[in-house]
DRENPA-3360 file (N, C-alpha, C; in nm, 2 decimals, always signed):
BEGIN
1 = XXXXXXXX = -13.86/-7.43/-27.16/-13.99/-7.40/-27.09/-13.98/-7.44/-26.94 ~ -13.87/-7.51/-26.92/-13.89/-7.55/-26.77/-13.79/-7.49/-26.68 ~ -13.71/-7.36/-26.74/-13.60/-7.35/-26.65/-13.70/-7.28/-26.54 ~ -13.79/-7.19/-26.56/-13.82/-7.10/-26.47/-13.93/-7.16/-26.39 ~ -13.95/-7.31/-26.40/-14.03/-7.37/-26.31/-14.03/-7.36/-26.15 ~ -14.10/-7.35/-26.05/-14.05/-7.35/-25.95/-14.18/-7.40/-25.89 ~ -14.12/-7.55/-25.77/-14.24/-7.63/-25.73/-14.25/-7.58/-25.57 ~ -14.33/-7.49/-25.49/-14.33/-7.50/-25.33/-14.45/-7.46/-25.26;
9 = XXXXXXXX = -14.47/-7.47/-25.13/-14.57/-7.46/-25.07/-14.67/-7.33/-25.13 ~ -14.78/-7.36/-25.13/-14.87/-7.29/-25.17/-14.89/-7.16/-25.00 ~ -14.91/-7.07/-25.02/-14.94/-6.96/-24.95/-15.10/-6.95/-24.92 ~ -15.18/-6.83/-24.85/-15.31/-6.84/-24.86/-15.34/-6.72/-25.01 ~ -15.18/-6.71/-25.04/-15.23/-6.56/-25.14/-15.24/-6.63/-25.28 ~ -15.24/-6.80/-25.27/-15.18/-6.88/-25.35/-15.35/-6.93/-25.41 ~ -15.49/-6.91/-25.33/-15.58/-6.97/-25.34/-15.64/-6.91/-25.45 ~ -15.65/-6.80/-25.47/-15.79/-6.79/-25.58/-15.75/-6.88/-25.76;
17 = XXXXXXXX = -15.55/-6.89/-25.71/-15.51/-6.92/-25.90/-15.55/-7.08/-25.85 ~ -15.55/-7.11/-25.72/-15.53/-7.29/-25.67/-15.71/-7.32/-25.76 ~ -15.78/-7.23/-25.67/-15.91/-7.25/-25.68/-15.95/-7.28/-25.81 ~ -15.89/-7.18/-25.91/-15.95/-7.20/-26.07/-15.88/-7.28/-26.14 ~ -15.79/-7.30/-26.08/-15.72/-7.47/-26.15/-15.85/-7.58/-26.11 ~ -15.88/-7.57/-26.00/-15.93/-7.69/-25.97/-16.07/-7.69/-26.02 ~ -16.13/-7.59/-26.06/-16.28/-7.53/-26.14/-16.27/-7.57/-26.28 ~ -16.12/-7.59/-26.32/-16.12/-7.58/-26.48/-16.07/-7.70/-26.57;
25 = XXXXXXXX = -16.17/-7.78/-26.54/-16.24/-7.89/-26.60/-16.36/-7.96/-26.57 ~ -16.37/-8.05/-26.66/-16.54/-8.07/-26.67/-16.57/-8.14/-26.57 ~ -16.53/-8.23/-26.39/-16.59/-8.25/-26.29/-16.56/-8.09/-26.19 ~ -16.44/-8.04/-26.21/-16.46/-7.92/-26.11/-16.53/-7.84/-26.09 ~ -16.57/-7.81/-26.25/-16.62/-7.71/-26.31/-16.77/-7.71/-26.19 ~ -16.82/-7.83/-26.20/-16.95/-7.85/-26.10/-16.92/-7.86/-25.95 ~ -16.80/-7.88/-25.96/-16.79/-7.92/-25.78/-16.70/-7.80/-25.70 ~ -16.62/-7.71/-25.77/-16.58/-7.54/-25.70/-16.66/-7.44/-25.77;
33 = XXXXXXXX = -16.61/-7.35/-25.64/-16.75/-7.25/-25.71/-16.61/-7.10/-25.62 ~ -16.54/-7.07/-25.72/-16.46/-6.95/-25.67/-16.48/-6.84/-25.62 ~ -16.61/-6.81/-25.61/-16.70/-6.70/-25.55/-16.67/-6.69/-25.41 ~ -16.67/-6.81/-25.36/-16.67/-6.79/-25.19/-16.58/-6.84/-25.17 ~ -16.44/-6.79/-25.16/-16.32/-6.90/-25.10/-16.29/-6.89/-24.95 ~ -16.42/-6.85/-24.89/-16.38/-6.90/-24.72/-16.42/-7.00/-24.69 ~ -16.50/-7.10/-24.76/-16.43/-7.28/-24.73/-16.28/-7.31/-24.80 ~ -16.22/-7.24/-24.88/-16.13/-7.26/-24.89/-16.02/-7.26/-24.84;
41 = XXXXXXXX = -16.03/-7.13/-24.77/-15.96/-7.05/-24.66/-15.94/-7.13/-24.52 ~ -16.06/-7.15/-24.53/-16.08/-7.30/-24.39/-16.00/-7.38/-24.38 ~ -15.99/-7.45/-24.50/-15.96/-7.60/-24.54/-15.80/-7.56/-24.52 ~ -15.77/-7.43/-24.61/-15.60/-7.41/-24.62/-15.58/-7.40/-24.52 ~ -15.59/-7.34/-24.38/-15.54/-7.34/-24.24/-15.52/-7.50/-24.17 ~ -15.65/-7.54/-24.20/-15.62/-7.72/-24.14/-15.50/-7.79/-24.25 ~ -15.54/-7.76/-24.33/-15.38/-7.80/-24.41/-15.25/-7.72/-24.39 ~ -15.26/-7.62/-24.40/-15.14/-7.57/-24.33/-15.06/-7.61/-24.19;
49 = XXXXXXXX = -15.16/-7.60/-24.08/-15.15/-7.62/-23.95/-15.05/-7.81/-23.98 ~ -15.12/-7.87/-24.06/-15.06/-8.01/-24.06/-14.92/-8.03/-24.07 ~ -14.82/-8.08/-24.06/-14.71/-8.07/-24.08/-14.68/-8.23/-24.18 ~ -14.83/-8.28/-24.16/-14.84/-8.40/-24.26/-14.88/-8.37/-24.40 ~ -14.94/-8.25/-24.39/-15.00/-8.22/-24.53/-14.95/-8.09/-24.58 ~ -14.91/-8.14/-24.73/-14.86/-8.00/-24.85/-14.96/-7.97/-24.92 ~ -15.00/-7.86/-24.95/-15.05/-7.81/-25.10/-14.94/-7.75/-25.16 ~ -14.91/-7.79/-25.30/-14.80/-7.76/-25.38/-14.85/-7.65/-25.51;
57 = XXXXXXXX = -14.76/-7.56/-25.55/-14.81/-7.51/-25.67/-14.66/-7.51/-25.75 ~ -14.69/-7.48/-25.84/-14.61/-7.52/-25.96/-14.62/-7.35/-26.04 ~ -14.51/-7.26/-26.06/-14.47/-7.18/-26.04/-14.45/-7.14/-26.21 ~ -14.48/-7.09/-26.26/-14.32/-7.05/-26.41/-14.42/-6.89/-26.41 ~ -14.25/-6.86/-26.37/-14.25/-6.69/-26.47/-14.36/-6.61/-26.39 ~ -14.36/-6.64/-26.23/-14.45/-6.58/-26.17/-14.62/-6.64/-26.16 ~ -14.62/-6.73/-26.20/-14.79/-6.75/-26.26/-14.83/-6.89/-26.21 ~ -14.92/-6.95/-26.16/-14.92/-7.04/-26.11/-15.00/-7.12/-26.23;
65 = XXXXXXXX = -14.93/-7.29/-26.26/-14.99/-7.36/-26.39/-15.00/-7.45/-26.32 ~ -14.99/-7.51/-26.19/-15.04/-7.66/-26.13/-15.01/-7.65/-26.01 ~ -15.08/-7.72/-25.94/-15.16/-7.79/-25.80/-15.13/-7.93/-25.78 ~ -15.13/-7.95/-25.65/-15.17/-8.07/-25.59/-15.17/-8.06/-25.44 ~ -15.23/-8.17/-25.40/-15.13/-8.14/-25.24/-15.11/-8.29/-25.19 ~ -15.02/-8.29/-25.14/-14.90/-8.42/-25.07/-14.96/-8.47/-24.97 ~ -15.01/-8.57/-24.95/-15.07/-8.62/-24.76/-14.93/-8.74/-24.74 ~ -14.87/-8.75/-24.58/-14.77/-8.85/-24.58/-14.87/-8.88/-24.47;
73 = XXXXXXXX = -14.89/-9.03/-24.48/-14.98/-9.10/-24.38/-14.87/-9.20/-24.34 ~ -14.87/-9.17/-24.21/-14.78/-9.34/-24.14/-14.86/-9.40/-24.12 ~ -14.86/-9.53/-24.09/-14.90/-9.64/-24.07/-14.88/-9.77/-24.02 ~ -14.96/-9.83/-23.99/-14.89/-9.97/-23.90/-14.88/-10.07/-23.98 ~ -14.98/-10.09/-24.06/-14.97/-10.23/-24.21/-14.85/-10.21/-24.23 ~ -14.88/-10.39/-24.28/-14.66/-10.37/-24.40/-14.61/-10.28/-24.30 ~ -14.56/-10.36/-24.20/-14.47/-10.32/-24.10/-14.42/-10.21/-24.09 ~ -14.54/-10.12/-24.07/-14.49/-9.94/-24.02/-14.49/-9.86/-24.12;
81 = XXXXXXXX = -14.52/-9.91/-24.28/-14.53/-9.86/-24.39/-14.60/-9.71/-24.39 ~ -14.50/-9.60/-24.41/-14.54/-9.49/-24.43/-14.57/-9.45/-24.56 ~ -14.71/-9.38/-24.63/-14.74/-9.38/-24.76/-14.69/-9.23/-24.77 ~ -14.75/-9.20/-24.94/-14.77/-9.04/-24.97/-14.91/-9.08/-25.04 ~ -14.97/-9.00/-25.06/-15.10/-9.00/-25.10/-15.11/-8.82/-25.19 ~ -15.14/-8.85/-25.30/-15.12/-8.74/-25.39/-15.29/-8.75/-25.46 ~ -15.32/-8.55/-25.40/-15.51/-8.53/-25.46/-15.49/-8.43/-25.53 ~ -15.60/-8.41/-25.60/-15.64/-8.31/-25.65/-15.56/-8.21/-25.73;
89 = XXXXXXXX = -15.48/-8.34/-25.80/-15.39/-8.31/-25.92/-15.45/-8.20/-26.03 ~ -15.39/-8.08/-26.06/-15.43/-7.95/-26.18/-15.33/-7.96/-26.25 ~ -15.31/-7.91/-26.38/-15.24/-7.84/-26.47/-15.31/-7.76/-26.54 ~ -15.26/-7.61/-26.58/-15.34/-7.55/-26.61/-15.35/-7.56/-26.81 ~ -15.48/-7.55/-26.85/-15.52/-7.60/-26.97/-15.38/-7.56/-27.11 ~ -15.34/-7.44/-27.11/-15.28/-7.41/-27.19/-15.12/-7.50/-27.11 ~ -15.09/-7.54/-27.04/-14.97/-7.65/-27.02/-15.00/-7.80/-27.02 ~ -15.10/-7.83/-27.08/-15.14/-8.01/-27.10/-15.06/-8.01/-27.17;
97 = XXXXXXXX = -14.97/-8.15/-27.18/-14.92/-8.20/-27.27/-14.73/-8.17/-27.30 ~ -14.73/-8.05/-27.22/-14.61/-7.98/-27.21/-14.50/-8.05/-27.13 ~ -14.55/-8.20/-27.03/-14.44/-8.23/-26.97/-14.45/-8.18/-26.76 ~ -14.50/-8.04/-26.79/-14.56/-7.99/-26.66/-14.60/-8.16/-26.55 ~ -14.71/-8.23/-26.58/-14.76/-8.30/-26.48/-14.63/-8.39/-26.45 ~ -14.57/-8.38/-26.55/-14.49/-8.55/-26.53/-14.39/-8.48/-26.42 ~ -14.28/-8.31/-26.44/-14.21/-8.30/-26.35/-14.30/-8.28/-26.22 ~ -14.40/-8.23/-26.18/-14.49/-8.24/-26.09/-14.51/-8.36/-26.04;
105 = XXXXXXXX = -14.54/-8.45/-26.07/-14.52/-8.59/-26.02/-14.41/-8.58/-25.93 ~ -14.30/-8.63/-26.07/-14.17/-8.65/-26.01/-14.12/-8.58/-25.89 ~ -14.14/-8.46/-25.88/-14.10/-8.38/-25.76/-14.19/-8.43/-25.64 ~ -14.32/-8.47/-25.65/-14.37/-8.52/-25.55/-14.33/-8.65/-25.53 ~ -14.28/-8.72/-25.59/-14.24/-8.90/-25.58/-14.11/-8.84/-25.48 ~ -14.02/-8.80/-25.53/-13.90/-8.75/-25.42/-13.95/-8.68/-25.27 ~ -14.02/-8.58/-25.33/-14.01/-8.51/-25.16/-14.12/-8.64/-25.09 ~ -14.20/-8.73/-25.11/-14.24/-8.84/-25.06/-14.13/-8.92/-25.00;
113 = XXXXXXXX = -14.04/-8.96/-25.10/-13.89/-9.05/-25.05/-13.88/-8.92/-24.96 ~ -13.82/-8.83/-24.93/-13.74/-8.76/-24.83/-13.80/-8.78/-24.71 ~ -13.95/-8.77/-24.72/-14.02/-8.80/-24.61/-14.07/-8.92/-24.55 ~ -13.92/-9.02/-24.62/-13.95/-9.19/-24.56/-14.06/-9.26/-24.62 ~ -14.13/-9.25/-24.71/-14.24/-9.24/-24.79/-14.20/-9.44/-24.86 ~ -14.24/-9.53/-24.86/-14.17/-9.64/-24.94/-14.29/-9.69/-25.00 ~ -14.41/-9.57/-25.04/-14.53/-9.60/-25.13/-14.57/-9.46/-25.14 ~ -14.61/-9.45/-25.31/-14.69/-9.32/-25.32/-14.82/-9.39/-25.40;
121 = XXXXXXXX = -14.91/-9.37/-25.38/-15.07/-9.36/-25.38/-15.13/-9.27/-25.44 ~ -15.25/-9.27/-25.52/-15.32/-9.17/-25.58/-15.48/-9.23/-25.60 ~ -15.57/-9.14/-25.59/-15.71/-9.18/-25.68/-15.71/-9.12/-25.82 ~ -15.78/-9.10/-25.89/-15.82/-9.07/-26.00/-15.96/-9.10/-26.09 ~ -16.05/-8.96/-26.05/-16.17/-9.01/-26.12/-16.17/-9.08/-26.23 ~ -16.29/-9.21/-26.22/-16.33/-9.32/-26.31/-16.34/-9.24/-26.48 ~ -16.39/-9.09/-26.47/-16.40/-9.05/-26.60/-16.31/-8.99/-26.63 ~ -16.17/-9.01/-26.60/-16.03/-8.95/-26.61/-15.97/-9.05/-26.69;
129 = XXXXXXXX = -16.00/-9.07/-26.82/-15.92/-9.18/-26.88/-15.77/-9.14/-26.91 ~ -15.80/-9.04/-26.96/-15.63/-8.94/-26.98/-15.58/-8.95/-26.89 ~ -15.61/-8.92/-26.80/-15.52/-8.91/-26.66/-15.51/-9.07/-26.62 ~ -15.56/-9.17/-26.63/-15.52/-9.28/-26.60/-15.40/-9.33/-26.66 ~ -15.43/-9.30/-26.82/-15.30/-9.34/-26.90/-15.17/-9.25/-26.87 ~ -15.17/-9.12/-26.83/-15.08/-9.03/-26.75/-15.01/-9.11/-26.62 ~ -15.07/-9.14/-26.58/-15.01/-9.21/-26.40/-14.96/-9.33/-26.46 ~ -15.02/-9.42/-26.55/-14.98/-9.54/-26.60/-14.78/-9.53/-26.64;
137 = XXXXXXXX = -14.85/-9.45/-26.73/-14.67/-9.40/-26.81/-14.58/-9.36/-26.69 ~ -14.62/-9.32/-26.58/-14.47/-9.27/-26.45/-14.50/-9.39/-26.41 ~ -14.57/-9.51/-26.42/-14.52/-9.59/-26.33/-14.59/-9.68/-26.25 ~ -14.74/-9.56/-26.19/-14.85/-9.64/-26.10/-14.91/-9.72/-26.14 ~ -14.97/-9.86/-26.07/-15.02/-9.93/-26.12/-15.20/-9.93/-26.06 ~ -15.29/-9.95/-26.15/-15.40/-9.95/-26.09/-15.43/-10.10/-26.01 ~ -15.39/-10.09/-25.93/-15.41/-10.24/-25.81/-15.51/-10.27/-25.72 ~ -15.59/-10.15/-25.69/-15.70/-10.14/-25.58/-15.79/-10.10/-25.70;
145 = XXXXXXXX = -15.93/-10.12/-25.63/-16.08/-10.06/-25.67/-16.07/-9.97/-25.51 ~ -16.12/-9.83/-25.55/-16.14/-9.71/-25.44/-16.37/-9.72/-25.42 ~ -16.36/-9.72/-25.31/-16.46/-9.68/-25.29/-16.45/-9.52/-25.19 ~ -16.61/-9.40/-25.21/-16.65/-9.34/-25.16/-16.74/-9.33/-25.07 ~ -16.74/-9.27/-24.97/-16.91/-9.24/-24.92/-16.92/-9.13/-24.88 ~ -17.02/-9.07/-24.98/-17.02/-8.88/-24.93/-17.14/-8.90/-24.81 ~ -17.08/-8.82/-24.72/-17.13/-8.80/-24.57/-17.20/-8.65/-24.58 ~ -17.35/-8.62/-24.52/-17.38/-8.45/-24.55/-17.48/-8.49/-24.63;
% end
């Protein structure tokens, strides 16, 4: 199932499958709305333009089954410590369980090392228990409490 996998930059022709990955569960479901993808459209040019930030899709057999996108944040803490920062992790419903997230990880933990990266970082909603134990098993440890503040 994984030979025809293929992990790379998402395109703008790449948004409406990006969009309904990220719609298709029970916090997105409330929080995208695929009808209008010119905030989407928006957002993908400022991330494009970045040469700090990826959106990744995850490829088999033509079809897109997972998302994310890559932030590499340098920094001056821990002496110059450059992170990766990994959001808005998808897999699509019919590939849970298949192994999909974990190579998707892994390919982001590497292209982080390539890009001098000597920390990868992630959030993960509080009602994500699955997904906690998922990040647990590659490795991350939960070490910080994350706070938000929605601005608007």
């Amino acid at each position: 199932m994984t030979d025809s996998l293929i992990m790379r930059d998402a395109t703008g022709a790449d948004l409406p499958a990006i969009v309904a990955l990220l719609a298709d569960d029970k916090l997105g479901s409330t929080r995208e709305d695929a009808a209008d993808l010119a905030p989407y459209q928006a957002a993908f040019a400022e991330v494009e333009a970045d040469p700090n930030q990826r959106l990744i899709v995850a490829e088999r057999d033509g079809e897109t089954v997972g998302t994310f996108q890559l932030s590499i944040i340098p920094g001056v803490a821990q002496q110059g410590l450059k992170r990766a920062m990994i959001e808005a992790v998808r897999v699509e419903a019919a590939e849970r369980g298949s192994g999909l997230g974990t190579q998707m990880m892994r390919w982001a933990i590497e292209e982080a090392r390539r890009a001098g990266c000597r920390q990868v970082q992630l959030t993960s909603n509080v009602d994500r228990p699955d997904a906690h134990r998922f990040y647990e098993r590659l490795g991350f440890a939960p070490t910080h409490v994350g706070f938000k503040l929605k601005l608007g």
